[in-house]
C-alpha positions, 0 to 999 in steps of 0.5 A: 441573544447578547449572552450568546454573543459574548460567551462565543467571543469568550470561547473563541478568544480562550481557543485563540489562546490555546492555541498560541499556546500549544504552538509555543511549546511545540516550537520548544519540543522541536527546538530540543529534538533539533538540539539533541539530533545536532549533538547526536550528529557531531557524536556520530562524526566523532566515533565514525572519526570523519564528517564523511562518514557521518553523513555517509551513514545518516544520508546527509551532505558532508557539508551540512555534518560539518555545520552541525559539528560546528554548531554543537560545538559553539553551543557545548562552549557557551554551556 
């Protein structure tokens, strides 16, 4: 019975772990798709020649292309 225990706690504390792991590299898979849709955005904004257009197209405000633009940019400075 004892023996039982402790393997149940020891699988539960492995799963507990896994867990925690797998979320740890998903935040990292989102992180890098959210980065490269930025870069794609402040792309986009640049051959369409305006933030506008930009977000006119990807269904976006200007306001929140705009902010991304930004934020590509400071990221491509500190690269």
């Amino acid at each position: 019975m004892t023996a039982r225990a402790v393997k149940a706690f020891t699988d539960l504390q492995r799963a507990h772990a896994a867990t925690a792991q797998a979320m740890l590299r998903c935040g990292e898979r989102v992180a890098r798709a959210e980065e490269v849709a930025d870069s794609e955005t402040a792309e986009l904004a640049k051959v369409c020649g305006s933030a506008e257009a930009a977000a006119e197209i990807l269904g976006r405000t200007t306001r929140d292309v705009r902010r991304i633009i930004k934020i590509d940019r400071e990221r491509r400075g500190s690269t």
